[in-house]
RODO-2510 file (C-alpha; in nm, 4 decimals, decimal comma):
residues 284
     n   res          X          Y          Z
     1     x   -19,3764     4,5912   -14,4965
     2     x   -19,4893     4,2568   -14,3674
     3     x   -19,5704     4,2512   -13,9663
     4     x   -19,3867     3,8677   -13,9549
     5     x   -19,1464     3,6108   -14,0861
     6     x   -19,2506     3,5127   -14,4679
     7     x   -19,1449     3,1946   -14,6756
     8     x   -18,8704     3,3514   -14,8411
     9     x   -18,7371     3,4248   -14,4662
    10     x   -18,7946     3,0618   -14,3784
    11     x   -18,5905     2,9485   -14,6243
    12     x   -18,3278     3,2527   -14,5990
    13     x   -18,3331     3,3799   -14,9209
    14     x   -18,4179     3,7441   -15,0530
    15     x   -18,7532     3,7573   -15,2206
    16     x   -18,6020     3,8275   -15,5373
    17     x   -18,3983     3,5102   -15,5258
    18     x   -18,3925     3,2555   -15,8589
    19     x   -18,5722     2,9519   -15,8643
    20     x   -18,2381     2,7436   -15,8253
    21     x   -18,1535     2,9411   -15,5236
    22     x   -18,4580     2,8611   -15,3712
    23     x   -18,4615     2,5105   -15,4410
    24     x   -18,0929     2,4788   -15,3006
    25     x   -18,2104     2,6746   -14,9655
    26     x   -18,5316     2,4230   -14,9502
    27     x   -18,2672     2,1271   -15,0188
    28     x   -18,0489     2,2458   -14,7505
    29     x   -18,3216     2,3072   -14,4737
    30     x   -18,4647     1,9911   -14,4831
    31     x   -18,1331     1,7758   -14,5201
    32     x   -18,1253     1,6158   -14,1675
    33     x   -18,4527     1,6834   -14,0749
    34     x   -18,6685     1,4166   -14,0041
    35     x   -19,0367     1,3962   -14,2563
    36     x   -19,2558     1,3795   -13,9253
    37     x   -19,0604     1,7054   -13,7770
    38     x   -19,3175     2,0126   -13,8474
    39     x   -19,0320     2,2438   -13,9960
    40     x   -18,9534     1,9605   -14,2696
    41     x   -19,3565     1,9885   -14,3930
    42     x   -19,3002     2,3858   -14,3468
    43     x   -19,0023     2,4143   -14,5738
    44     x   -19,1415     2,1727   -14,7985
    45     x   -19,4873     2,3877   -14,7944
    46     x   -19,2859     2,7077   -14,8500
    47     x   -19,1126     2,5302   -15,1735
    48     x   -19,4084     2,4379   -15,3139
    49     x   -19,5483     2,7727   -15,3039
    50     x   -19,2197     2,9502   -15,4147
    51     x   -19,0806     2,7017   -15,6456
    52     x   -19,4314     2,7437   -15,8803
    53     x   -19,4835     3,0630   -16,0824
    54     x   -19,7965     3,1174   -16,0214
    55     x   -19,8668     3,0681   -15,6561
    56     x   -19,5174     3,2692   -15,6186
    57     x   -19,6679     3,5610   -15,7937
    58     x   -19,9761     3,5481   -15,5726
    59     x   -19,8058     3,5383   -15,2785
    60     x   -19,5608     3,7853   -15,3358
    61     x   -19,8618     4,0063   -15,4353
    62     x   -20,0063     3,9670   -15,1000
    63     x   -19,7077     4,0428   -14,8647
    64     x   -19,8492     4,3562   -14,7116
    65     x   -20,1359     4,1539   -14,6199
    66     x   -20,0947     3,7831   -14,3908
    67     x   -19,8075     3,6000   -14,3673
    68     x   -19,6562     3,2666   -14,3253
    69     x   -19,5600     3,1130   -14,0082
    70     x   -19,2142     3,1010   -13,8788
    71     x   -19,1163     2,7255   -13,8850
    72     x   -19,2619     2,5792   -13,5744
    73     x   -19,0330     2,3792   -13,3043
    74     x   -18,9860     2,0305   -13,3503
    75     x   -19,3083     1,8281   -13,2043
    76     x   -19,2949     1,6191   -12,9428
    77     x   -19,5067     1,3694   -13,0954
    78     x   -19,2405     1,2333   -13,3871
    79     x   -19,5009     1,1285   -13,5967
    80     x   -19,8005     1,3761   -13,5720
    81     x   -20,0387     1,4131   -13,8879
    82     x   -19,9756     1,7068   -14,1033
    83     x   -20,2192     1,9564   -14,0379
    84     x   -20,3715     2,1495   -14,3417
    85     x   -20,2122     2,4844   -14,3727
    86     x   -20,2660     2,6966   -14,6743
    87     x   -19,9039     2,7490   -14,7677
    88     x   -20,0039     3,0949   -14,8819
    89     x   -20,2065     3,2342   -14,6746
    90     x   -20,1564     3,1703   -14,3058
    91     x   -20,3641     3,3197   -13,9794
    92     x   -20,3245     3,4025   -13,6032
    93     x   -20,5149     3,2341   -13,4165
    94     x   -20,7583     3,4447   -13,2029
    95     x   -20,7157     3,5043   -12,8634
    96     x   -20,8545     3,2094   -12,6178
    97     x   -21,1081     3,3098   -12,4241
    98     x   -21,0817     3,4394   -12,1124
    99     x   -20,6990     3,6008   -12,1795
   100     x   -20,6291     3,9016   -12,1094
   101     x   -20,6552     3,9809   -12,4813
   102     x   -20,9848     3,8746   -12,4827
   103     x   -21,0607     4,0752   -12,1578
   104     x   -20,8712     4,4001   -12,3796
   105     x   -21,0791     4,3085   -12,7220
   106     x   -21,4258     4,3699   -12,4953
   107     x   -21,2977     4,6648   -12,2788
   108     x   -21,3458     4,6522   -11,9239
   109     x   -21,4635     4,9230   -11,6784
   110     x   -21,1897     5,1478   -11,5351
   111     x   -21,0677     5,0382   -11,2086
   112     x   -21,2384     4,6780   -11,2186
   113     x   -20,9693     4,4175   -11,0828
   114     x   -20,8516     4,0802   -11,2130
   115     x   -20,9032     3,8030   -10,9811
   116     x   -20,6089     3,7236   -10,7625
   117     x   -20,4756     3,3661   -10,7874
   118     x   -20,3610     3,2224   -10,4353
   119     x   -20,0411     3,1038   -10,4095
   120     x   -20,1380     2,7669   -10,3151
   121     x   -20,3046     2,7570   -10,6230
   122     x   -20,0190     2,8432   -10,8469
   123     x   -19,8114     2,5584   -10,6497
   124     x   -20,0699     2,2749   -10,7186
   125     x   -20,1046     2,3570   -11,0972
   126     x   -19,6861     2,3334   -11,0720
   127     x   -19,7104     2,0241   -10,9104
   128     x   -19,9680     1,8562   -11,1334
   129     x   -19,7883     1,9768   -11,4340
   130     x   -19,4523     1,8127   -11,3018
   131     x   -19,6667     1,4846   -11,2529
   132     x   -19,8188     1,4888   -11,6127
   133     x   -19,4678     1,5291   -11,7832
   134     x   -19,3104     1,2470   -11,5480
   135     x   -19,6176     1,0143   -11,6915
   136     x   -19,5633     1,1727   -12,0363
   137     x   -19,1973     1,0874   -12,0265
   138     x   -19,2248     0,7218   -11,8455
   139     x   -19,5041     0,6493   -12,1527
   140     x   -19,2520     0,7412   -12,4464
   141     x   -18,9836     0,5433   -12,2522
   142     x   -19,1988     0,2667   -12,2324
   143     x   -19,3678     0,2676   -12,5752
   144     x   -19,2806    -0,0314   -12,8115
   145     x   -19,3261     0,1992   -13,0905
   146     x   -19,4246     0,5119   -13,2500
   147     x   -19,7640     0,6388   -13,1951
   148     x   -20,0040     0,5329   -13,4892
   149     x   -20,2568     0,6991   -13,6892
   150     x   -20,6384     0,6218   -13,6356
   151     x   -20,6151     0,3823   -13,9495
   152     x   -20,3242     0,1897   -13,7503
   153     x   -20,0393     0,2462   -13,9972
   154     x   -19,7606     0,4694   -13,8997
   155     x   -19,7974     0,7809   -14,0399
   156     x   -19,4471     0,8615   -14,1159
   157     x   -19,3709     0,5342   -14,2715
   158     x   -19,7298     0,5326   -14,4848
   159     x   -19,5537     0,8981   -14,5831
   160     x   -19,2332     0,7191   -14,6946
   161     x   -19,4164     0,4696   -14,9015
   162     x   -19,6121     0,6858   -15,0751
   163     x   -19,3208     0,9046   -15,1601
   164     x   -19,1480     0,5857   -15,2933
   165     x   -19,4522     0,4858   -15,5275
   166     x   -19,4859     0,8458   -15,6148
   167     x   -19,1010     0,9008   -15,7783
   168     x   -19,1442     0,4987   -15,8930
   169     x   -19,4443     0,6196   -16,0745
   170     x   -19,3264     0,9217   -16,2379
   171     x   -19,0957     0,7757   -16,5091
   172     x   -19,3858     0,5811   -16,6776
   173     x   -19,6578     0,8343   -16,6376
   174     x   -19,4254     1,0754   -16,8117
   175     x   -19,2438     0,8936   -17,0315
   176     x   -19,3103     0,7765   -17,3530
   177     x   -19,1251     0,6743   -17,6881
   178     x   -19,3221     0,6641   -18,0481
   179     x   -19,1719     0,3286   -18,1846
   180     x   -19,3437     0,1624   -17,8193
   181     x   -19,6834     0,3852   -17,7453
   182     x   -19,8827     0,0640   -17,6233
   183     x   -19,5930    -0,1057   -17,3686
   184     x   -19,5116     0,2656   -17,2408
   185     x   -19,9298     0,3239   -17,1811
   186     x   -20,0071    -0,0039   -17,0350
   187     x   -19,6719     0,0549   -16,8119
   188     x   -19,8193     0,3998   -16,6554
   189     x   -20,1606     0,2550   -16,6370
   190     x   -20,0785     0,0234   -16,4005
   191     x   -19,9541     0,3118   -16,0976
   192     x   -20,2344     0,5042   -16,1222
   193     x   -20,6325     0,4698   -15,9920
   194     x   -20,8864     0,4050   -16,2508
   195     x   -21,0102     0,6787   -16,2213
   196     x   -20,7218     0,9305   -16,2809
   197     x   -20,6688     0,6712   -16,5866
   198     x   -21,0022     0,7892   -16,6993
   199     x   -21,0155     1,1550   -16,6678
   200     x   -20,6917     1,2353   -16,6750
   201     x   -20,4082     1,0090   -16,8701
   202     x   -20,6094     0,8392   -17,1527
   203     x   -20,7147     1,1593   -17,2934
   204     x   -20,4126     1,2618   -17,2696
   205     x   -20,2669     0,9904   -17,4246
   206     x   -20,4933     0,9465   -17,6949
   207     x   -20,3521     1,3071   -17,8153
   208     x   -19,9850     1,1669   -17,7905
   209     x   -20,0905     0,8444   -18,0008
   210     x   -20,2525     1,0807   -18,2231
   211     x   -19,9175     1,2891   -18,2713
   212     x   -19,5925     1,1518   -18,1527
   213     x   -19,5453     0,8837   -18,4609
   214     x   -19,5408     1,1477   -18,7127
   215     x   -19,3431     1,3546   -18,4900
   216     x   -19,1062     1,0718   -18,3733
   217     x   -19,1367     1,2079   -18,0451
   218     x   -18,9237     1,0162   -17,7404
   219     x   -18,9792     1,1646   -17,3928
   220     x   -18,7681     1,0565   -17,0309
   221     x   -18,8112     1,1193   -16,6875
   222     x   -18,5489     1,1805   -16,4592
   223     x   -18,6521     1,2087   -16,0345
   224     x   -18,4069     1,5038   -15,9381
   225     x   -18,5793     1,5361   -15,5539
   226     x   -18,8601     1,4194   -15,4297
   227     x   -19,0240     1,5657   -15,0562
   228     x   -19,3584     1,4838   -14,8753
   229     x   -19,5881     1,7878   -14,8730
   230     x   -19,9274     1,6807   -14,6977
   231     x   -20,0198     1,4045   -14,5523
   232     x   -20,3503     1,2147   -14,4815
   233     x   -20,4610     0,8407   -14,3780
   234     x   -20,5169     0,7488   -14,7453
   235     x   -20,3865     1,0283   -14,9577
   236     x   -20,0259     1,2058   -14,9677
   237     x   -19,9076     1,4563   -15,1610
   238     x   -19,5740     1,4430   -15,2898
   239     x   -19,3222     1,7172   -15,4494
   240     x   -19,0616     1,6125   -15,7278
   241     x   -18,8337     1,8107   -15,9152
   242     x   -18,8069     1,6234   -16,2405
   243     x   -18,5787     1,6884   -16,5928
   244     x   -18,7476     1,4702   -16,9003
   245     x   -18,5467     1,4806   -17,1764
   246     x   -18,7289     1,5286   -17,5170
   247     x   -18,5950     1,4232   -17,8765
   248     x   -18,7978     1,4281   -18,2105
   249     x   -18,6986     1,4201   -18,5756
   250     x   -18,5723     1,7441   -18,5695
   251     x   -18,4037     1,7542   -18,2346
   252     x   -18,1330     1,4352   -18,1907
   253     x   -17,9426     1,6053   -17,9223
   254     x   -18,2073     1,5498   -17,6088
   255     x   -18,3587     1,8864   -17,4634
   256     x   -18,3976     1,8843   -17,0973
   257     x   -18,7019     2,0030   -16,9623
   258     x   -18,7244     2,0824   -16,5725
   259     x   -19,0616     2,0241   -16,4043
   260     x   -19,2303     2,0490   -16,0611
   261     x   -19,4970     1,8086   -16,0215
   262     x   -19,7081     1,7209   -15,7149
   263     x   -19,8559     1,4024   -15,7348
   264     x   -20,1206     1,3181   -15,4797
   265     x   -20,1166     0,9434   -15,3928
   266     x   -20,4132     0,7410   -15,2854
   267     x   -20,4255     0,4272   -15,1191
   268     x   -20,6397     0,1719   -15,2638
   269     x   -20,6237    -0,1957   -15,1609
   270     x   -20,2667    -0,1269   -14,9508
   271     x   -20,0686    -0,0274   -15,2826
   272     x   -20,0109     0,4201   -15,3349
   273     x   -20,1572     0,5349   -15,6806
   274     x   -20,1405     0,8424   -15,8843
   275     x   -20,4772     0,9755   -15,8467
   276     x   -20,3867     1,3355   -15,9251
   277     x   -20,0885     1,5117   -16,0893
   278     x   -19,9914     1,8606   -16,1535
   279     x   -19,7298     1,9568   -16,3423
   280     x   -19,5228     2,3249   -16,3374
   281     x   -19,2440     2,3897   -16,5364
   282     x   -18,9945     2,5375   -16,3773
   283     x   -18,8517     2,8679   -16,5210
   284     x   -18,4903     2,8704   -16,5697
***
């Protein structure tokens, strides 16, 4: 049995729950939650892990072994950076030094004595802590506005935007229609780096120019959902459930395909990018 709280407890759901159960538990969870509150990026990081085959599989696998972290207590900073968790596998910290799990962890001599404290002492540390959370409180009062990341742009509204490019972005990197190959290329082309357009989508799409004529091949994109997943002062990664309906010569009647993709966002010049894009379809 797991010694702690795992992602399928997180979101509430048994572990054998279906992928549409899931996603409506993630959906719920993070419904009023704001995208700078720490449980938001923890549901979101337990979706991502649940919600894809693969990294499901592997974590289910290791379940006897480390666990996830219960969702944490809304910060007090409302915009703090995400940190960088590995939504699978997730650590205690160790024991500071000098606690008394430290002290147990080295043994200690029978019958040697903690130090005693003095009262006075205990009082002062009361008293200074009182004064640092008056200052702490008079501060947020009298801040203008949120506190801002080292690059000086908010980091929940740099988030927001990126998330906006990201499900702006995902119709023309995904879609395509035979009669219109060059418009629908030079359309995705112009949302993504250079350099993903390099590596990534125009060997890609030379395949598609190479097949979808003869195949009369017309593919949509739909944005179902869309979440921020990680964070960073130029880069964000971004979740989106997405249905592309697919017609050919054979099929007239679309067929809906259901993908998760994560899209990681770059900023280059001020304006998000694709720079990266994985794409998991999701098993009915």
């Amino acid at each position: 049995m797991s010694a702690g709280p795992s992602w399928y407890d997180l979101l509430g759901v048994e572990q054998d729950a279906s992928a549409d159960e899931i996603r409506s538990a993630w959906r719920a969870a993070i419904a009023d939650l704001d995208p700078s509150d720490r449980r938001f990026r923890s549901y979101n990081q337990a979706a991502e892990v649940l919600l894809d085959p693969a990294s499901r599989a592997a974590y289910d696998a290791g379940l006897d072994g480390p666990v996830a972290p219960a969702a944490p207590a809304p910060a007090g900073d409302p915009v703090a950076p995400v940190a960088a968790v590995d939504p699978v596998v997730a650590t205690a910290p160790a024991p500071a030094e000098g606690t008394s799990a430290d002290v147990e962890d080295r043994g200690r001599a029978p019958g040697r004595r903690l130090p005693v404290v003095p009262a006075w002492a205990l009082v002062v540390l009361a008293v200074l802590a009182g004064l640092a959370l008056t200052v702490a409180v008079v501060a947020a009062v009298r801040a203008p506005e949120p506190v801002s990341d080292k690059g000086g742009v908010l980091v929940e509204e740099s988030a927001e935007q990126a998330r906006a490019a990201a499900v702006r972005a995902i119709v023309p990197v995904l879609s395509y229609d035979y009669r219109r190959l060059d418009e629908d290329a030079a359309a995705a082309r112009s949302y993504m780096t250079s350099a993903y357009q390099d590596d990534k989508y125009d060997p890609l799409f030379s395949l598609i120019e190479d097949n979808a004529p003869g195949t009369q091949t017309v593919v949509g994109a739909q944005v179902v959902d869309s979440a921020v997943v990680r964070t960073g002062r130029d880069r964000v990664d971004v979740l989106l459930f997405v249905d592309r309906p697919t017609t050919n010569k054979q099929v007239s009647e679309p067929i809906v395909y259901k993908d998760q993709v994560t899209v990681t966002m770059a900023r280059v010049d001020g304006q998000w990018l694709v720079d990266g894009l994985q794409t998991t379809p999701i098993q009915e």
